[in-house]
N, C-alpha and C positions, 0 to 999 in steps of 0.2 A: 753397628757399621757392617759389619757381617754379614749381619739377617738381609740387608740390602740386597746384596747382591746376584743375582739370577743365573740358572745356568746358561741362558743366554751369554752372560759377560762372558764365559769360560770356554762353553763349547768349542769343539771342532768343528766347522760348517763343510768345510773341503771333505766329502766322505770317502773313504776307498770300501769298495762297494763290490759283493758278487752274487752269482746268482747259481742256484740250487743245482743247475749241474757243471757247474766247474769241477775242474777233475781236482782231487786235494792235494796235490804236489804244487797243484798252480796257485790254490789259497794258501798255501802254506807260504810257499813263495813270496808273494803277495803281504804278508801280516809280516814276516821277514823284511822285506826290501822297503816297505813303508813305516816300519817300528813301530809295530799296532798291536795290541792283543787282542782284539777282535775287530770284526767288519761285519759289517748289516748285510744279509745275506736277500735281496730284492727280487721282485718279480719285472717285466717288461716295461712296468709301465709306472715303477721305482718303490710299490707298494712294500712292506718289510715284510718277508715271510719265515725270519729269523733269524739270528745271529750266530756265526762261525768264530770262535775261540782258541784261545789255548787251552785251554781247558776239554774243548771237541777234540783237540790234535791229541791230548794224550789219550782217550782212547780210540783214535787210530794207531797210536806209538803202541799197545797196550793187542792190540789184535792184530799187528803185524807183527810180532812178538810170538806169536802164539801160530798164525797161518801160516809166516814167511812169505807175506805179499802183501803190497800196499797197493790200494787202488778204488776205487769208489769215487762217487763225486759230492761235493759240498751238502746238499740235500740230505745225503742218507745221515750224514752227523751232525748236523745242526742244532741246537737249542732253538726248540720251536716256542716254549713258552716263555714271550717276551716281557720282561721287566721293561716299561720306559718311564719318563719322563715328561713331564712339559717344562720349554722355556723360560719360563714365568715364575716356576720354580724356585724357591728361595737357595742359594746354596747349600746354606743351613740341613735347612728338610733333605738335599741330596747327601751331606755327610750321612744324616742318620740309615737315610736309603741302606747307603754303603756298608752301613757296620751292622744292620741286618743281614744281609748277604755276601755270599763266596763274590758275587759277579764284579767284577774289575773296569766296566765301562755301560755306561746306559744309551739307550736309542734317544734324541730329543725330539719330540712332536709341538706342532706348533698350529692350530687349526688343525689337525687331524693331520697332518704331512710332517714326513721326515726331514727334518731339517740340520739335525746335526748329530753328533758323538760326544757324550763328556765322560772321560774316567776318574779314577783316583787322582792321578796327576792336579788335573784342572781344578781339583778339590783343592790340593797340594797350592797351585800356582794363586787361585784365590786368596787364600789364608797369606800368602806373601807379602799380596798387595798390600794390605791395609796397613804394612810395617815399615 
C-alpha cells in the first residue's frame, strides 16, 4: 500500500521561493514566517539554482559569531549541489532518500520543472494515511 504512493500525493506545490541575491535576514525571515526549513533558491526564470537551509543559516549563525556582522545575500550560502526528486517517485524510495542523508526537504521535478517541495513531514503524513 505504501510502495503506491508518490511523492506527488505528499508534496508541497505552493513553493516559497528566493533568489540568490536576497539579503539573509530577509531569507531567514522568509523560512521563519512560512515554517519551512528550506526554500529552492531560483533564477528569473524559476530555474533551481539551489536551495537555502537551516542548515546554510547556521553557518551564517557560526561566522557572525566570529566577525560580529551579519550580512551577505542567499547566493554566497546556499547548497549548490542539488539532491532532488521526481514526482513519480515511490514514497518508499524517498524515505530511503531521507535516511541516506542530513537533508530535511528534497526539490520535486516533474518533466525537468520544479514543481513542488517534500520533507521529512510528508514522509511523516504519508505513513499516517494508510492507518
Amino acid at each position: 500500500m505504501l510502495a503506491k504512493i508518490t511523492v506527488a500525493d505528499y508534496m508541497s506545490k505552493r513553493l516559497v521561493t528566493l533568489t540568490k541575491d536576497t539579503e539573509i535576514i530577509d531569507a531567514v525571515n522568509k523560512l521563519l514566517d512560512h515554517k519551512i526549513t528550506s526554500a529552492p533558491v531560483v533564477d528569473q526564470v524559476g530555474r533551481l539554482l539551489g536551495m537555502f537551509s537551516e542548515k546554510d543559516v547556521m553557518s551564517i549563525v557560526l561566522e557572525t559569531a566570529y566577525n560580529q556582522s551579519m550580512g551577505g545575500k542567499v547566493g554566497d550560502y546556499m547548497t549548490k549541489e542539488i539532491i532532488s526528486v521526481d514526482g513519480e517517485s515511490s514514497i518508499v524510495d524517498l524515505a530511503e532518500k531521507f535516511q541516506q542523508t542530513s537533508v530535511r526537504s528534497f526539490p520535486v521535478f516533474e518533466d525537468n520543472e520544479l514543481v513542488g517541495i517534500v520533507s521529512r513531514t510528508d514522509v511523516l503524513r504519508a505513513l499516517a494515511s494508510i492507518h
